[in-house]
Each structure stands twice: as structure tokens, then as C-alpha cells.
VMD Tcl script that builds the backbone (N, CA, C; Angstrom):
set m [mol new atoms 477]
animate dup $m
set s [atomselect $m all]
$s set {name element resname resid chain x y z} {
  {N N UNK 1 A -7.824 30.102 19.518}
  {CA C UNK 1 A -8.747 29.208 20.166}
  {C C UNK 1 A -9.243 29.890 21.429}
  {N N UNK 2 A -10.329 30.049 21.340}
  {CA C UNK 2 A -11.129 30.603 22.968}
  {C C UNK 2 A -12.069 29.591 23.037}
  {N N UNK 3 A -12.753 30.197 24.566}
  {CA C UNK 3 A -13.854 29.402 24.993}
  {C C UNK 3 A -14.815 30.664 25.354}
  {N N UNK 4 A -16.099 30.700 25.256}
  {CA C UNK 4 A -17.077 31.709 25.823}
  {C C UNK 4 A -17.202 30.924 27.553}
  {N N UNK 5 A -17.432 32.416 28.323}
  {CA C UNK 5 A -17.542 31.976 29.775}
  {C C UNK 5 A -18.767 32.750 30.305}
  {N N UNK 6 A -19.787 32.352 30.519}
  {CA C UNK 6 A -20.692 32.982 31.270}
  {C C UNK 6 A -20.252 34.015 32.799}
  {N N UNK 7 A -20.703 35.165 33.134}
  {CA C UNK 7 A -20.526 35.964 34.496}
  {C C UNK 7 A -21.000 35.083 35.748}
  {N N UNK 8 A -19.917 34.004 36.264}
  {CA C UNK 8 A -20.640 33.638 37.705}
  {C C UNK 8 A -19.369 33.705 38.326}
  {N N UNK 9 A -20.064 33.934 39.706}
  {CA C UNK 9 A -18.875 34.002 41.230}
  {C C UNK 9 A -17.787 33.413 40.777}
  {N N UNK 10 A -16.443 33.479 41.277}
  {CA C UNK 10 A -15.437 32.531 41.309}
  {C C UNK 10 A -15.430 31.485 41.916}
  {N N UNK 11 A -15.695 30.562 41.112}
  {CA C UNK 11 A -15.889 28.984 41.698}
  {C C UNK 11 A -17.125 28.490 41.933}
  {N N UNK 12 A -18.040 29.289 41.773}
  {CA C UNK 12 A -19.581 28.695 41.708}
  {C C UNK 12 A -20.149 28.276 41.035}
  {N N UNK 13 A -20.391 26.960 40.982}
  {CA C UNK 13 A -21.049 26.062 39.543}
  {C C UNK 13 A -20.121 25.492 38.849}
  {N N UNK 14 A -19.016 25.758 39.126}
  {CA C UNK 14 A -17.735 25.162 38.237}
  {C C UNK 14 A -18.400 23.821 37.489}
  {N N UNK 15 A -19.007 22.672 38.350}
  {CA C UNK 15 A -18.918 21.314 38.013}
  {C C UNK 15 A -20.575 21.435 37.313}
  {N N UNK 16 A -20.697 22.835 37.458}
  {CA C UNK 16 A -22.185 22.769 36.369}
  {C C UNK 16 A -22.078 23.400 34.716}
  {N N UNK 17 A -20.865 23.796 34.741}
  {CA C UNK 17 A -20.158 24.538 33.420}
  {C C UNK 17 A -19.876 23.202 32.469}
  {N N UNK 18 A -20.241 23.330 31.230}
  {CA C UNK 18 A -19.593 22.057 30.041}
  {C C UNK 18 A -18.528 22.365 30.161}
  {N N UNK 19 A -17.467 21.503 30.130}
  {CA C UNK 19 A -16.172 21.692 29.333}
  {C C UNK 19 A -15.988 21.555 27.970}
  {N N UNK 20 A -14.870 22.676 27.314}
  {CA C UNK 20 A -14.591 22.323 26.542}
  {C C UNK 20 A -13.667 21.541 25.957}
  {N N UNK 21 A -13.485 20.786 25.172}
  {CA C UNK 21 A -13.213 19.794 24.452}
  {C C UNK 21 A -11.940 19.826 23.109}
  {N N UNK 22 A -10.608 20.200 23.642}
  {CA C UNK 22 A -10.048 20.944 22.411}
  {C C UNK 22 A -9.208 19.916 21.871}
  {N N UNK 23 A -9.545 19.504 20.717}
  {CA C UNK 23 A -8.715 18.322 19.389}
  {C C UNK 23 A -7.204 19.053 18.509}
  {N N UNK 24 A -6.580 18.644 18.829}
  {CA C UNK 24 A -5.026 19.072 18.038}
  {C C UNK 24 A -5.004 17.951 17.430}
  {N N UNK 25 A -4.699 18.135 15.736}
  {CA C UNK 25 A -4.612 16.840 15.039}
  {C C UNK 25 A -4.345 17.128 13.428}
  {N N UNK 26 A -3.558 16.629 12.750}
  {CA C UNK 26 A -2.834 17.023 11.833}
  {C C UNK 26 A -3.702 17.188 10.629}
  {N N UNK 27 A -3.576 17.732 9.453}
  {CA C UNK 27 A -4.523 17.609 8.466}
  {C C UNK 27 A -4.170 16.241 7.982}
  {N N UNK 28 A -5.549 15.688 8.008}
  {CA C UNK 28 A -5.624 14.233 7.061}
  {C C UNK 28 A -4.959 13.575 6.217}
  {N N UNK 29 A -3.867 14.058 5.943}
  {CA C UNK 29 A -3.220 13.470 4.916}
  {C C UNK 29 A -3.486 11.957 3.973}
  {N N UNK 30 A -3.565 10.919 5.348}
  {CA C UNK 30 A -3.869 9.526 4.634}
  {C C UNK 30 A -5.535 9.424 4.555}
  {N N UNK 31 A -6.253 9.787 5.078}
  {CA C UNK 31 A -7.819 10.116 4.330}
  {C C UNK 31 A -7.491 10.404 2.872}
  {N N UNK 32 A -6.479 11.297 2.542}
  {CA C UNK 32 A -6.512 11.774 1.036}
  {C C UNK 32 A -5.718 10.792 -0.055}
  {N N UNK 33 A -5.281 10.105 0.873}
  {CA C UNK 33 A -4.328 9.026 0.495}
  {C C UNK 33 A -5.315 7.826 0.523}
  {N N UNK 34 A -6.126 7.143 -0.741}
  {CA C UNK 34 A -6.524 5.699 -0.183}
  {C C UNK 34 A -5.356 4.754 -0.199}
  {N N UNK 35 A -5.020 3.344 0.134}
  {CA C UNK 35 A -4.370 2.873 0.353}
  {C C UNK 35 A -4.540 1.666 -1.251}
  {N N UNK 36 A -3.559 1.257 -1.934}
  {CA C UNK 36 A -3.700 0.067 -2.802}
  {C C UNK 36 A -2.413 -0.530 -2.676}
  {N N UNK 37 A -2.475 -2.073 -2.681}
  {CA C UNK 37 A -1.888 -2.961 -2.726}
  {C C UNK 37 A -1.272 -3.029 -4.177}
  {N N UNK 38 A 0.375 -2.752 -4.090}
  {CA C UNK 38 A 0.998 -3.047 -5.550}
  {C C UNK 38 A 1.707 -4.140 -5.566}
  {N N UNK 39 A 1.866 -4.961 -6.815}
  {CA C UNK 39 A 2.576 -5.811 -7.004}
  {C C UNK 39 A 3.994 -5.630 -7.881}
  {N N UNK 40 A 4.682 -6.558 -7.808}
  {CA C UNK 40 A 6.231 -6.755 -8.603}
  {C C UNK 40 A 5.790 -6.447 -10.220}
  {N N UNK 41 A 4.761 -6.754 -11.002}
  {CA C UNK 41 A 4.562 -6.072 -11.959}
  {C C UNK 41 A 4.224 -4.810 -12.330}
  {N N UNK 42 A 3.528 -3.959 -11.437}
  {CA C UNK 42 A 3.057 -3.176 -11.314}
  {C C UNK 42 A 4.044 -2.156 -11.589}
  {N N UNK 43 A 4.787 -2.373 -9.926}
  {CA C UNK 43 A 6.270 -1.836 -9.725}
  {C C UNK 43 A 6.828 -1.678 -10.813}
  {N N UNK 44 A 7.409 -2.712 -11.151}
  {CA C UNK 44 A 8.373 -3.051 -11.903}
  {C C UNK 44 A 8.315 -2.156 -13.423}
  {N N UNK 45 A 7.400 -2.016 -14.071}
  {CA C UNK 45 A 6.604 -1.260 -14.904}
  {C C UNK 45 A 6.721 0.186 -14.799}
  {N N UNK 46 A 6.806 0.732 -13.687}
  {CA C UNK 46 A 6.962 2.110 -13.049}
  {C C UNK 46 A 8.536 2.168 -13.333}
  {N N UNK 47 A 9.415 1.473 -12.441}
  {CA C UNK 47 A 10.513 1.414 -12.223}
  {C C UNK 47 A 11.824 1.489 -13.359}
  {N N UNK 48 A 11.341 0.272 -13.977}
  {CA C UNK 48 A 12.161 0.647 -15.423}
  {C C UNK 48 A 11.255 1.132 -16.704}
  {N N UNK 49 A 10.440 1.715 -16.984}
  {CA C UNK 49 A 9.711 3.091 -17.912}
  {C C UNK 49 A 9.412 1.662 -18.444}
  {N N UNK 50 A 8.735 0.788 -18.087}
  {CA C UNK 50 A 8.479 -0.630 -19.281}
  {C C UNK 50 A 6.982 0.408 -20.187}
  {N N UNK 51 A 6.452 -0.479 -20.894}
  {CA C UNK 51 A 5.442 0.386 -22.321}
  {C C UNK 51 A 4.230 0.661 -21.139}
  {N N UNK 52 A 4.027 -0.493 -20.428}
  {CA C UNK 52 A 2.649 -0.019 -19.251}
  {C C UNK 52 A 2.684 1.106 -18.450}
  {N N UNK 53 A 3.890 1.619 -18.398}
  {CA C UNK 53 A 4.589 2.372 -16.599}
  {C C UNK 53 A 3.439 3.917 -17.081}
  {N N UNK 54 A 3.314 4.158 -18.237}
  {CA C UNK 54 A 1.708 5.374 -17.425}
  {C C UNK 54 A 1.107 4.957 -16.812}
  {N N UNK 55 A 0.013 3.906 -17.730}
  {CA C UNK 55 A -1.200 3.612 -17.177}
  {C C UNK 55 A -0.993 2.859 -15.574}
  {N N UNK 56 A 0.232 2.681 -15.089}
  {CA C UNK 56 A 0.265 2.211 -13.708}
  {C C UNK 56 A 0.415 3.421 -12.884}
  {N N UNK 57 A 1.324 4.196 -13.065}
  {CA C UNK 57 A 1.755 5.372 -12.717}
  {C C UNK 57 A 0.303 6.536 -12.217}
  {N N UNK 58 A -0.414 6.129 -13.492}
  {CA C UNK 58 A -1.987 6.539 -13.247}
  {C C UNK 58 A -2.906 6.256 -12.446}
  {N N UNK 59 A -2.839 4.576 -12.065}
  {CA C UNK 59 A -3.761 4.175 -11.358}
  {C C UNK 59 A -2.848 4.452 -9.544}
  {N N UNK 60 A -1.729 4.436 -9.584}
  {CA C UNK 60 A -1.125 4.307 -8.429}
  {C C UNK 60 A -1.181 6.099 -8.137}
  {N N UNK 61 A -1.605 7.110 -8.435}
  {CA C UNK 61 A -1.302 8.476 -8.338}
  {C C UNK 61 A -2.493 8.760 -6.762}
  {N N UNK 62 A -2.084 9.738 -6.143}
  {CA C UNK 62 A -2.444 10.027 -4.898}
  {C C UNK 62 A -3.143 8.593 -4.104}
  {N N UNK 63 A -2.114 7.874 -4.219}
  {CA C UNK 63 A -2.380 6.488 -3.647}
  {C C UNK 63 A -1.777 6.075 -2.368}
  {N N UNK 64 A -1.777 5.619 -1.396}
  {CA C UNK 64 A -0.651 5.180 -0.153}
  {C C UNK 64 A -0.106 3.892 -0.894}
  {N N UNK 65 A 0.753 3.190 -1.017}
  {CA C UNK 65 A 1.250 2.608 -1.767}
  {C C UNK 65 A 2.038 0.872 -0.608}
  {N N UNK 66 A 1.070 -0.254 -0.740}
  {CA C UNK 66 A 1.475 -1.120 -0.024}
  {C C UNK 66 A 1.853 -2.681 -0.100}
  {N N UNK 67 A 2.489 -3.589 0.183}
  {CA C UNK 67 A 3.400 -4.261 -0.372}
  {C C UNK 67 A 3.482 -5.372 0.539}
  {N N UNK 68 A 3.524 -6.940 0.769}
  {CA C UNK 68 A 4.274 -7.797 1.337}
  {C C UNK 68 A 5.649 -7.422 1.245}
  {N N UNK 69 A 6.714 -7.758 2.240}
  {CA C UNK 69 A 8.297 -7.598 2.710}
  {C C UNK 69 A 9.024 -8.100 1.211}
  {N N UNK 70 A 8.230 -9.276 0.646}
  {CA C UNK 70 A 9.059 -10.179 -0.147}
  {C C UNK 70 A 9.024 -9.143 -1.853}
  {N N UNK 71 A 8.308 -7.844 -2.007}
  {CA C UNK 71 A 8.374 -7.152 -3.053}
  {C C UNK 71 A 10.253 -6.764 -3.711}
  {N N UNK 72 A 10.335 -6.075 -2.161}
  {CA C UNK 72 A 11.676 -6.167 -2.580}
  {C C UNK 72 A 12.697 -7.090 -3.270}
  {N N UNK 73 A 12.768 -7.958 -2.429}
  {CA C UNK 73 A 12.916 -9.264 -3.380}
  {C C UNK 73 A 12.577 -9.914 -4.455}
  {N N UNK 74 A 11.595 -9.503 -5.161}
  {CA C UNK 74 A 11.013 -9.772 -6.334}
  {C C UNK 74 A 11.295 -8.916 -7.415}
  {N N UNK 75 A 11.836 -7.737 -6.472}
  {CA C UNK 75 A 12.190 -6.756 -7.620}
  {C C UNK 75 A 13.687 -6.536 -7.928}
  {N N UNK 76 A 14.596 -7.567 -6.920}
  {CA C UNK 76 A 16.145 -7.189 -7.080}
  {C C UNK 76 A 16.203 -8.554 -8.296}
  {N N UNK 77 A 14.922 -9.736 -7.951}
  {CA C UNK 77 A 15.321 -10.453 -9.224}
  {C C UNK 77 A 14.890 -9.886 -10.581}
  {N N UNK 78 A 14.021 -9.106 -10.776}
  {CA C UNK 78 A 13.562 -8.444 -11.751}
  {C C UNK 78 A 14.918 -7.900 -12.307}
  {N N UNK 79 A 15.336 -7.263 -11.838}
  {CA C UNK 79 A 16.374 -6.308 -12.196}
  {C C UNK 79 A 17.695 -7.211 -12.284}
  {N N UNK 80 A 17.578 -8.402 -11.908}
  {CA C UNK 80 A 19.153 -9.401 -12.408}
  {C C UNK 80 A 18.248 -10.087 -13.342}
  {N N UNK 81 A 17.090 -10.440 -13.492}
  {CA C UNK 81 A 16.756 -11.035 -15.225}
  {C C UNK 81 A 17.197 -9.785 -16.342}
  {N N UNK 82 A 17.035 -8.383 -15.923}
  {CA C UNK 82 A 16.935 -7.399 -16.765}
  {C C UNK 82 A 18.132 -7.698 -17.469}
  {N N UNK 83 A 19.455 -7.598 -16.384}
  {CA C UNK 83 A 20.810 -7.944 -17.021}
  {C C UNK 83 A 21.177 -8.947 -17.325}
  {N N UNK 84 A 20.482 -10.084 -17.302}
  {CA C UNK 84 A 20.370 -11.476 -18.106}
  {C C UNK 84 A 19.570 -11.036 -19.415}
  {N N UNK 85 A 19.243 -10.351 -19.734}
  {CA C UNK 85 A 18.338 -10.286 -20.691}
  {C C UNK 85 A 19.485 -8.820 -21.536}
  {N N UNK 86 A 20.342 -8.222 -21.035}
  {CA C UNK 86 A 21.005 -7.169 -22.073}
  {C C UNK 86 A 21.064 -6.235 -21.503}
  {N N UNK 87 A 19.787 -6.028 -20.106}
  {CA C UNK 87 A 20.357 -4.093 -19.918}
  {C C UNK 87 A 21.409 -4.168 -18.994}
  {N N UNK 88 A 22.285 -3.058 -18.780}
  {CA C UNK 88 A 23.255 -2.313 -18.634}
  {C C UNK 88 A 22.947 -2.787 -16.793}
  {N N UNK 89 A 23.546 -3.086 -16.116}
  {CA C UNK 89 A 23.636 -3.344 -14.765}
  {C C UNK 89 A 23.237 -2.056 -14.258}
  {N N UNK 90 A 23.878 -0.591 -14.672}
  {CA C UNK 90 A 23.685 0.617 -13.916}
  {C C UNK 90 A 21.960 0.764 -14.309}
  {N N UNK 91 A 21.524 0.324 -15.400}
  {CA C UNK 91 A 20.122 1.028 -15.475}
  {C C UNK 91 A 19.171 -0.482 -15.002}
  {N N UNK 92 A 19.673 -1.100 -14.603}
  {CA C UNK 92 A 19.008 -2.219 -13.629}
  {C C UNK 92 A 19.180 -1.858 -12.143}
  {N N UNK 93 A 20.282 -0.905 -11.707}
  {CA C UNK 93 A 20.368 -0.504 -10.134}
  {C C UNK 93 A 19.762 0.699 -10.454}
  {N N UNK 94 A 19.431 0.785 -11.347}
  {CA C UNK 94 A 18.826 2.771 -10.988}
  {C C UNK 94 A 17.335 2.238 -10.832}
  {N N UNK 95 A 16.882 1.319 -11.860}
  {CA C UNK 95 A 15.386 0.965 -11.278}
  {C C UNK 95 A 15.764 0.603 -9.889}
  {N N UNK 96 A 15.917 -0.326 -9.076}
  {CA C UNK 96 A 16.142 -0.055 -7.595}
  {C C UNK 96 A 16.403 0.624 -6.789}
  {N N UNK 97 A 17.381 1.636 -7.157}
  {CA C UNK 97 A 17.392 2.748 -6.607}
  {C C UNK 97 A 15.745 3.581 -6.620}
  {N N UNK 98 A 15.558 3.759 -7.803}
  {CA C UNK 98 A 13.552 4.043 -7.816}
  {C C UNK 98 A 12.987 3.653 -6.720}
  {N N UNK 99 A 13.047 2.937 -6.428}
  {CA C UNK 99 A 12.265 1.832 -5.467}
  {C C UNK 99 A 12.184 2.631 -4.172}
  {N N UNK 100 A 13.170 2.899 -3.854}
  {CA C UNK 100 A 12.889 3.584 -2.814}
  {C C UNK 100 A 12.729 5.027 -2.734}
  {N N UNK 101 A 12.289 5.816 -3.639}
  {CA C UNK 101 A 11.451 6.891 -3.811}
  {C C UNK 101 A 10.263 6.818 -3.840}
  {N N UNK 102 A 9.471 5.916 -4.218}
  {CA C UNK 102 A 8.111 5.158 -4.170}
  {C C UNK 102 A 7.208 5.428 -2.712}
  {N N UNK 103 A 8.020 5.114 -1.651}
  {CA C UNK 103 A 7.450 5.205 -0.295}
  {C C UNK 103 A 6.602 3.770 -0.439}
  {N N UNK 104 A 6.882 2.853 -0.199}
  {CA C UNK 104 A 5.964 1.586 -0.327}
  {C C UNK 104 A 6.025 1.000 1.204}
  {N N UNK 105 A 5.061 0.900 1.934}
  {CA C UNK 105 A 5.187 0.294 3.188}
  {C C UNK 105 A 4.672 -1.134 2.979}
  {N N UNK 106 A 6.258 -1.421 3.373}
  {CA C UNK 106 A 6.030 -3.074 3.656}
  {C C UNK 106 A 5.725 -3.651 4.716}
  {N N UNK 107 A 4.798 -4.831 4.536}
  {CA C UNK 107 A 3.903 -5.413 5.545}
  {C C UNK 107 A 4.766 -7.147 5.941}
  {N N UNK 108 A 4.555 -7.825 7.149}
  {CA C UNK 108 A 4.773 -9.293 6.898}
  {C C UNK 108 A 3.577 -10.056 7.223}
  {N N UNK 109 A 3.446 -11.350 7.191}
  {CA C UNK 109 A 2.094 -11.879 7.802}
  {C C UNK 109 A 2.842 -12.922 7.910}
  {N N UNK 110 A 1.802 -14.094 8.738}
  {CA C UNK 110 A 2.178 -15.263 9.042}
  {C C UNK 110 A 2.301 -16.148 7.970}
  {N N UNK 111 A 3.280 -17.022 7.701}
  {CA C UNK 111 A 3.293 -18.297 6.770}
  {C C UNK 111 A 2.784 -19.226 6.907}
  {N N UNK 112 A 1.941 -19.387 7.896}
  {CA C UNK 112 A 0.463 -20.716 7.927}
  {C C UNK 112 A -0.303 -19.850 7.041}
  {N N UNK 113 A -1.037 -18.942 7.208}
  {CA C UNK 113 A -2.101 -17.923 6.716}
  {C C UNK 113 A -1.913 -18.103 5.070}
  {N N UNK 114 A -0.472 -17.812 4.634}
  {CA C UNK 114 A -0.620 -17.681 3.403}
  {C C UNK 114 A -0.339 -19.320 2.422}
  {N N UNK 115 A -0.022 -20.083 3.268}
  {CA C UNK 115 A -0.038 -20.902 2.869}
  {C C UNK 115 A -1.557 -21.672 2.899}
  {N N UNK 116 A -2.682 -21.451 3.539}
  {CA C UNK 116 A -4.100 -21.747 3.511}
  {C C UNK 116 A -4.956 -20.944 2.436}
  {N N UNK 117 A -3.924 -19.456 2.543}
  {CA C UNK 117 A -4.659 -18.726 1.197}
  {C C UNK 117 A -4.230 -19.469 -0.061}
  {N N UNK 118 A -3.072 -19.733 0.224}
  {CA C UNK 118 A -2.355 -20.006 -1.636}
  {C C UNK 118 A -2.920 -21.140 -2.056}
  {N N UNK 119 A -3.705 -22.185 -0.934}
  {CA C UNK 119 A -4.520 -23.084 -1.071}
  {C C UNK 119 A -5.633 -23.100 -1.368}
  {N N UNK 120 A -6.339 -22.380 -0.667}
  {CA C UNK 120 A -7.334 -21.917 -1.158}
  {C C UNK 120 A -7.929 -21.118 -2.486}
  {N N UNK 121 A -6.605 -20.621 -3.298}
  {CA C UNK 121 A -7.099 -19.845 -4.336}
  {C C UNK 121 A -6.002 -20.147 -5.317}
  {N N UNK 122 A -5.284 -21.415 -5.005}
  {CA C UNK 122 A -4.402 -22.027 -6.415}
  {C C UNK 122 A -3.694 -20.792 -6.584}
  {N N UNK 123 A -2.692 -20.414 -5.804}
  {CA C UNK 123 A -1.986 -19.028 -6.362}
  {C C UNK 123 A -0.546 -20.006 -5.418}
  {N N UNK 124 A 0.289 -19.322 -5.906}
  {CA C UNK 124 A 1.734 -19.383 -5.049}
  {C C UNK 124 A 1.682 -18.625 -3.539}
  {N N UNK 125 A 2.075 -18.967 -2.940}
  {CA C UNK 125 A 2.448 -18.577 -1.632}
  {C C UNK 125 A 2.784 -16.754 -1.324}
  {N N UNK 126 A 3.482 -16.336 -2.498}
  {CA C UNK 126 A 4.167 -15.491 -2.890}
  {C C UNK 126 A 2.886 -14.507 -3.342}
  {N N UNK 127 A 1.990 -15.354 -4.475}
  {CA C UNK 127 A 1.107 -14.146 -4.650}
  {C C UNK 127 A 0.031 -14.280 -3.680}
  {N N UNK 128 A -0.372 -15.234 -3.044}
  {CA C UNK 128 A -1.371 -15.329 -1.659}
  {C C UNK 128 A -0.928 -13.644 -0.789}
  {N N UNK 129 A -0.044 -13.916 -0.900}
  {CA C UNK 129 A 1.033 -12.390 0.104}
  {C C UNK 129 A 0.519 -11.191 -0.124}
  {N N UNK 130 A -0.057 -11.129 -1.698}
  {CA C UNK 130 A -0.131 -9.753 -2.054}
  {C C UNK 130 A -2.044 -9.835 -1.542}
  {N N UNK 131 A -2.890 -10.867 -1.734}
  {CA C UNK 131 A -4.138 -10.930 -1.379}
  {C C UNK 131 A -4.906 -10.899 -0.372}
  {N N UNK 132 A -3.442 -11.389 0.446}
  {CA C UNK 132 A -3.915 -11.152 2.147}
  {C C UNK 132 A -3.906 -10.231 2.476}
  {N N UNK 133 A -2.986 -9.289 1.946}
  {CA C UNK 133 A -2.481 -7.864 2.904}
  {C C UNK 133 A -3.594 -6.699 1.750}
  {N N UNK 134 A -4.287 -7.384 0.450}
  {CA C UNK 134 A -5.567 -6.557 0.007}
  {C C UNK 134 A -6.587 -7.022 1.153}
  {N N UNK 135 A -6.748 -8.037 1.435}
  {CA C UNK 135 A -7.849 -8.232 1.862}
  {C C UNK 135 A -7.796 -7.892 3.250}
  {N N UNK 136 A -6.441 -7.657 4.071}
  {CA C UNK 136 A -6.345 -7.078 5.363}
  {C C UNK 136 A -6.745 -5.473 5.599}
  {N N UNK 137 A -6.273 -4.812 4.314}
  {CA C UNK 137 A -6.293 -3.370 4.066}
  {C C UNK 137 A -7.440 -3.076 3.621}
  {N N UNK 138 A -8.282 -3.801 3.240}
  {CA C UNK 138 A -9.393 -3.532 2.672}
  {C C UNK 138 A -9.130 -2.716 1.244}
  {N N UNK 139 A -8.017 -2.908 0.785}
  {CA C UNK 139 A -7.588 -2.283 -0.578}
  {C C UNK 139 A -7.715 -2.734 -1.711}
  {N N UNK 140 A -7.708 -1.878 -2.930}
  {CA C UNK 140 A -7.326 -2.308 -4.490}
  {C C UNK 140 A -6.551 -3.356 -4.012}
  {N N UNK 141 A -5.807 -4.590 -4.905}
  {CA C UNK 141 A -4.798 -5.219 -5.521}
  {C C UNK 141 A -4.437 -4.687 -6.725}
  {N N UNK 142 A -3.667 -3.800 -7.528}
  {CA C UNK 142 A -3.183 -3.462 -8.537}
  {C C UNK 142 A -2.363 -4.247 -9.149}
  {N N UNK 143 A -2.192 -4.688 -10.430}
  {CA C UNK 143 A -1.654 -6.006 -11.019}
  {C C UNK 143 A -1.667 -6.243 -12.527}
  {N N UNK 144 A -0.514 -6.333 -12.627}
  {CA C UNK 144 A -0.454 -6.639 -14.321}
  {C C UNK 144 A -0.790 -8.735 -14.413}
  {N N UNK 145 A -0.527 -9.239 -13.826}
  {CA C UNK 145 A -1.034 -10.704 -13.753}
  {C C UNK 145 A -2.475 -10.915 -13.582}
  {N N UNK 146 A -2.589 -11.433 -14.640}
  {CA C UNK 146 A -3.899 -11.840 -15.007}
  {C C UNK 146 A -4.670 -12.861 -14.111}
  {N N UNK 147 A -3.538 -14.007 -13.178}
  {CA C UNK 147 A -4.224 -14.764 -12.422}
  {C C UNK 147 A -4.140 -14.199 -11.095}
  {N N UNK 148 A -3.227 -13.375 -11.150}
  {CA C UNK 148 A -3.234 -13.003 -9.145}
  {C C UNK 148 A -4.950 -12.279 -9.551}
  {N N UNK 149 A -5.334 -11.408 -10.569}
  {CA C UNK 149 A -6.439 -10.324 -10.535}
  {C C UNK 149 A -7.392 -11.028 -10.088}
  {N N UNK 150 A -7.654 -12.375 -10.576}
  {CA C UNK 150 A -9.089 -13.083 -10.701}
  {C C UNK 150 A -8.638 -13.781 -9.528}
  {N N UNK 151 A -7.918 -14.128 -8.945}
  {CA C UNK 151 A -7.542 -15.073 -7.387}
  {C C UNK 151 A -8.407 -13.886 -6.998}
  {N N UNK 152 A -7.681 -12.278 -6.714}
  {CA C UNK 152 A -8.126 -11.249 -5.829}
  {C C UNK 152 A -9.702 -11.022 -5.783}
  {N N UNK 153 A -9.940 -11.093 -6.623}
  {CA C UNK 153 A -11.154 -10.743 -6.923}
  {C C UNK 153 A -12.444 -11.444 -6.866}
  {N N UNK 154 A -12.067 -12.891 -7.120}
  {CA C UNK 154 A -12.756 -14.034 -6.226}
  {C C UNK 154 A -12.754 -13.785 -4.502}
  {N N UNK 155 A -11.552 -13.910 -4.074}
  {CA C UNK 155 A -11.489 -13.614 -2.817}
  {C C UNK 155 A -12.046 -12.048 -2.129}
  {N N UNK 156 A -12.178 -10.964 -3.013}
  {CA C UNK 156 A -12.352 -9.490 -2.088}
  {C C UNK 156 A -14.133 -9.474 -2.759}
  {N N UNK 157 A -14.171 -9.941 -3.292}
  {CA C UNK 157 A -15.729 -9.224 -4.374}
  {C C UNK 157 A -15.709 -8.590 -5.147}
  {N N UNK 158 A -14.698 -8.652 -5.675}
  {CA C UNK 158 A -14.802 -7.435 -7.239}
  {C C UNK 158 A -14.492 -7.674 -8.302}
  {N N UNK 159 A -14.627 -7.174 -9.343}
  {CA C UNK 159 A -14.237 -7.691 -10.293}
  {C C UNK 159 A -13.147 -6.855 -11.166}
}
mol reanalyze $m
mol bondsrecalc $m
mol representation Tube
mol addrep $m
């Protein structure tokens, strides 16, 4: 890093010289990263190899990856229906264990808010959670539920 300096006296004109202007700043990483909102199906799909987990795996690829607090929770019940349902407890904690290789940053919001959304768009409280924090992020909602998609999508503009 240099600067070019013109030949004048020492100290003459100083406050008539531009300064330069020098930016230290990391390469972009989350520019390259857009951000999408995943849900407990989505996840969940990834997590234990369910028949969808490419085509999610696909849409979630060089993605920032983001979540209401209560995902977690949605996904430790996922994984105790799994073993209500026959699988093996260890391959119900290894999908959780997954979980946190993912990198998913979890968000909270207020519980008036989502309770005016979940009103507003006939959804549960729970999936209001995932629509607020699309519509805060200005992000995808990614979603195997057919009614959170069309709540989202009423609410963001898309289809």
C-alpha cells in the first residue's frame, strides 16, 4: 500500500493535500452467502437423509442458514417421534448431533409480534416465527409445508 506525494516544502500546503483514505476489510464472505430462512422440515430432511434431503441440501447450498430459537426444539421432538416411530435412539441423536454442523443462526423476536402475525395469516405462533424472521431478513422461507409456503408468500410477495 503507498500513497503518491507531490515535491513541496516540509509542511507547506499540508491542509491543501487530499488525504488518503485506507479501508482494511475482510473478503466478503456473507455477500457470497445470501441468507434463507430454514424450517424444522427442511432441516429435518437434511438431518436424517429423509427421500427430500438432496433437493433441500440443494436449495440450502452456499446459503447463510437462519432459524427462530424454537428450531431446536422442534427438532429434538422430531427426533423423539423418530424413536416413537422405530429408529434406533443413536441414529435419532446423530441427526442432532448434525444439527450443529449446519451453522444455523438462531434469532428470537417478541411474542406480541408473532402472535399478531399468527393472526394475521392463520398460521401457529410457531410458524408465524419462521415468517417474521423471512420477512425481517428479507430472505427465502425454505419449507417442505405447504401452508407455512403460501402464509410466506402472501405475506413477502412471492410466490
Amino acid at each position: 500500500m503507498s500513497a503518491t506525494r507531490s515535491a513541496q516544502k516540509p509542511g507547506a500546503a499540508r491542509s491543501a493535500q487530499k488525504r488518503v483514505l485506507y479501508v482494511a476489510e475482510p473478503t466478503p464472505v456473507y455477500a457470497a452467502q445470501r441468507p434463507a430462512v430454514v424450517d424444522c422440515s427442511l432441516l429435518a430432511a437434511v438431518l436424517w437423509a429423509e427421500p427430500a434431503a438432496e433437493q433441500a441440501r440443494e436449495r440450502i447450498r452456499d446459503r447463510s442458514l437462519h432459524a427462530p430459537v424454537l428450531l431446536a426444539y422442534e427438532l429434538a421432538n422430531v427426533a423423539r417421534n423418530k424413536c416413537r416411530a422405530g429408529v434406533p435412539a443413536a441414529a435419532a441423536r446423530e441427526g442432532l448431533a448434525a444439527f450443529a454442523q449446519q451453522n444455523v443462526a438462531l434469532h428470537d423476536d417478541a411474542p406480541e409480534a408473532l402472535f399478531d402475525l399468527a393472526g394475521q395469516l392463520d398460521l401457529t405462533a410457531y410458524d408465524a416465527a419462521y415468517v417474521a424472521l423471512a420477512q425481517a431478513l428479507q430472505a427465502p422461507l425454505l419449507t417442505f409445508d405447504k401452508k407455512l409456503a403460501e402464509a410466506a408468500a402472501r405475506l413477502l410477495g412471492t410466490s
